[in-house]
C-alpha positions in Angstrom: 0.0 0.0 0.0 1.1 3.1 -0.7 -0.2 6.4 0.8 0.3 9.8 -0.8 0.5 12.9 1.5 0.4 17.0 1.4 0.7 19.3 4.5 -0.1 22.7 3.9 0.9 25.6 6.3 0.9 29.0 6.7 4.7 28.9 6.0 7.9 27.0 6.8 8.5 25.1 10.2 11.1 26.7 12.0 13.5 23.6 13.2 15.2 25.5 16.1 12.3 25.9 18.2 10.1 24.5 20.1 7.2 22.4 18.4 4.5 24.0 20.4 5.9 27.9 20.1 3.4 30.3 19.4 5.4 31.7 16.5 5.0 27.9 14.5 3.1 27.7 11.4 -0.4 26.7 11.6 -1.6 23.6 9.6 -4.6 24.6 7.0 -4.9 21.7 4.9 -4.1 18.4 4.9 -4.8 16.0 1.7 -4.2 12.0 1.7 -4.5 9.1 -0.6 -4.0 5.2 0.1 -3.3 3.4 -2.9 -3.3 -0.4 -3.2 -0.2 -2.2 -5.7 -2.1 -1.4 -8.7 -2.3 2.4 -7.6 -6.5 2.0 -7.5 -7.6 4.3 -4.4 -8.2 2.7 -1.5 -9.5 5.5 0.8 -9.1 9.8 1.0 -8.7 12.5 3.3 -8.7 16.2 2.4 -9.2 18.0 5.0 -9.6 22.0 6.5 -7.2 21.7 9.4 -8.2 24.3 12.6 -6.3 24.2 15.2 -8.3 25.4 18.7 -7.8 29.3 18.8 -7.1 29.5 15.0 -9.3 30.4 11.6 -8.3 28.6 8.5 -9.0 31.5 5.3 -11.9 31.6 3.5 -13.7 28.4 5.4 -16.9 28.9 4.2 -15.5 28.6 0.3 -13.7 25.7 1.4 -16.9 24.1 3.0 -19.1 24.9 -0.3 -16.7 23.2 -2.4 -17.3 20.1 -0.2 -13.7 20.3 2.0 -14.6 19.5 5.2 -13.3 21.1 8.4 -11.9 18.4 10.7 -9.1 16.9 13.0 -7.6 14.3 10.6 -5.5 12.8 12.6 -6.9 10.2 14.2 -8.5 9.5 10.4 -5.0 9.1 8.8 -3.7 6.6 11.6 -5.2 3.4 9.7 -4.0 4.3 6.7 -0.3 5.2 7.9 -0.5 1.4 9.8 -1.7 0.4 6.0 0.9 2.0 4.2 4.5 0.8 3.2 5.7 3.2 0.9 4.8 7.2 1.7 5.0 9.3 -0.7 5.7 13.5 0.2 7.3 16.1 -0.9 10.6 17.8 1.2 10.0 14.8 3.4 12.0 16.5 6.2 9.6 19.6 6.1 6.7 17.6 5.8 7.7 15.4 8.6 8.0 18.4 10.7 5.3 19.9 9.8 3.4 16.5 10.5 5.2 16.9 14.6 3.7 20.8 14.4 -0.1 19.4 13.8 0.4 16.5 16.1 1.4 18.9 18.9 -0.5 21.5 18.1 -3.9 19.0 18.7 -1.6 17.2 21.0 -2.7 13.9 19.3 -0.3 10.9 18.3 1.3 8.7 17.8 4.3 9.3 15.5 4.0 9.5 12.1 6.1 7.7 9.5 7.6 5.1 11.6 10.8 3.2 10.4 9.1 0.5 8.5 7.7 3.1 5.7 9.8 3.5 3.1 9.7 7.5 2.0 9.5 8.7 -1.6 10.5 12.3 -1.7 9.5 14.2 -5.0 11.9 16.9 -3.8 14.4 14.2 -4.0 13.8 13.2 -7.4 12.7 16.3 -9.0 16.6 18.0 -7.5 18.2 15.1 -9.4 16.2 15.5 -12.8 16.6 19.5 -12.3 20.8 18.8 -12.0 20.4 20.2 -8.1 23.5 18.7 -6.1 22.6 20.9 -3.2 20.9 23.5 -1.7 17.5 23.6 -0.5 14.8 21.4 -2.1 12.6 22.6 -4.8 9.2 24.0 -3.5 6.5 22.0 -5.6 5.8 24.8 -7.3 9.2 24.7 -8.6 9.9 20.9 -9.6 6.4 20.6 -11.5 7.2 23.7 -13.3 10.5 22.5 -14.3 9.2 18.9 -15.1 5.8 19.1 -15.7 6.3 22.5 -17.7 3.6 24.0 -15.5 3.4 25.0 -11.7 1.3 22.4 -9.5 0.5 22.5 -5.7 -1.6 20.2 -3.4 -1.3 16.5 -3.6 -1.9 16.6 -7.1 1.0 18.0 -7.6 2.7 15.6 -6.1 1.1 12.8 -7.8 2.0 14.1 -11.2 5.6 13.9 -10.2 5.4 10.8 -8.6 4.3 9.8 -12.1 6.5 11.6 -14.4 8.5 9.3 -16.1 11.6 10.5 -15.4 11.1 9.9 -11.4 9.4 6.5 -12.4 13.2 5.5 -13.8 15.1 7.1 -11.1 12.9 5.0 -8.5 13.6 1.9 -10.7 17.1 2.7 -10.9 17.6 2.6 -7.0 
């Protein structure tokens, strides 16, 4: 199984602080898809994320267009105890920002435990861009270089999951 994840917050998680500092980014949205080995959809999330004392913009668009305002976590936990392979991208930012929202709500377990094996798009799309270092691509950046058009959300990670040329590095490895 293979489950397909996008955090988005209200900017970057800073590393050097403290998890629960008032200065953190707040979680907004959070979108998930399991996949079984034929990459049919097993189940979704996608979610308005509000933590207690905090407005996510424009709700009531998000509610109209059938988004639903909700604590996801607990949702996601059978599907990250279903999952082998996770797919993200900047893993190491998304995995923070995955410890922000758990702390924020003060809900957990921990998220990608050792067993999961992580696909990072940022990973792959750096490579196919000629990146040796430096800070990973945003998403906006690797599907406009790849996919010749900027993408955000988790479909925008999908599509480069699924660009051909990250389909032969990950056969490569």
């Amino acid at each position: 199984m293979l489950l397909a994840i996008h955090l988005t917050m209200t900017g970057r998680v800073d590393r050097a602080s403290d998890l629960t500092s008032s200065h953190q980014p707040h979680p907004i949205r959070i979108e998930a898809r399991l996949f079984d080995g034929a990459m049919v959809e097993a189940g979704r999330v996608d979610a308005i994320i509000r933590p207690d004392g905090w407005t996510a913009p424009d709700l009531d668009r998000a509610n109209r267009c059938g988004v639903r305002e909700i604590s996801p976590l607990p949702i996601l936990t059978d599907f990250i105890d279903a999952a082998v392979h996770v797919v993200c991208h900047d893993a190491e930012e998304t995995d923070w920002a995955l410890r922000v929202c758990r702390r924020t709500r003060r809900e957990g377990p921990e998220w990608i435990k050792p067993r999961h094996i992580l696909i990072d798009t940022a990973a792959d799309a750096a490579l196919l861009m000629g990146r040796d270092s430096g800070p990973a691509p945003t998403l906006a950046e690797a599907t406009a270089a790849l996919l010749g058009a900027p993408a955000s959300g988790l479909n925008g990670v999908l599509a480069l999951f699924q660009h051909d040329g990250v389909q032969a590095l990950r056969r490569a490895a």
